[in-house]
C-alpha positions in Angstrom: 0.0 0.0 0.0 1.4 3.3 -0.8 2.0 5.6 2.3 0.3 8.7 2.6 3.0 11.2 2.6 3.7 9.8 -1.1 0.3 10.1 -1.8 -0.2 13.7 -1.0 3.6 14.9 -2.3 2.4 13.1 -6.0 -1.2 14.9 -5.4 0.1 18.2 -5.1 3.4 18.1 -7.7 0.2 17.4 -10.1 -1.6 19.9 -8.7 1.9 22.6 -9.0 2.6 21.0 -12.7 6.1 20.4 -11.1 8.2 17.2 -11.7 10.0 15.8 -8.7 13.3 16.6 -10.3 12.0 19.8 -10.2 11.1 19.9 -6.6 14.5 18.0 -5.5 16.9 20.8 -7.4 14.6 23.4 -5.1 15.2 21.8 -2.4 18.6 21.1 -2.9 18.7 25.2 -3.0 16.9 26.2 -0.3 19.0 23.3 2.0 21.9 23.6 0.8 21.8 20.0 0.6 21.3 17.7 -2.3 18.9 16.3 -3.7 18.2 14.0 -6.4 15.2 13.1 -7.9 15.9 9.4 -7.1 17.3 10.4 -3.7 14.2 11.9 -2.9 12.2 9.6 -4.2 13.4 6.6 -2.4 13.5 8.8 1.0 9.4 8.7 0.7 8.8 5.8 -0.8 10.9 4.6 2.8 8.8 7.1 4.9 12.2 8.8 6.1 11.5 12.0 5.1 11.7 14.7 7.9 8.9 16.9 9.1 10.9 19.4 8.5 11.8 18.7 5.0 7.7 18.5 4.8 7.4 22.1 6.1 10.0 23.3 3.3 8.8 21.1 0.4 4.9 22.7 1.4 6.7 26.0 1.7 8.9 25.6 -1.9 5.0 25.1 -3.4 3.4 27.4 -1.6 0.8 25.4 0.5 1.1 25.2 4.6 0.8 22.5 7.1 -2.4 23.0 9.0 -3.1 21.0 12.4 -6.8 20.3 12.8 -8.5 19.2 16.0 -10.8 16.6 15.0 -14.8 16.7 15.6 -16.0 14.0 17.7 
């Protein structure tokens, strides 16, 4: 089963019209660390991605994380 962090980085790359070796260069950038598309795309298909690399990959396509209490 694919996780869910996959999931929602493959819904909103769609959503941006951005390939992952797009988003992995940009993140490279902004982390000073790099990034390949395959590198990135191995960390999430492991679930080892970071929270914060979450925060800056929302943040590189302009979306935020947003905590929601549930309703019972």
């Amino acid at each position: 089963m694919e996780n869910f962090v996959r999931k929602q980085i493959k819904i909103l790359l769609l959503q941006e019209d951005m390939m992952l070796k797009e988003l992995a260069a940009k993140l490279s950038d902004k982390l000073g660390k790099k990034y390949t598309p395959d590198s990135l795309s191995h960390k999430i298909a492991r679930n080892s991605i970071t929270y914060s690399e979450m925060v800056v990959i929302a943040d590189l396509l302009e979306y935020d994380i947003k905590f929601e209490k549930r309703k019972i």
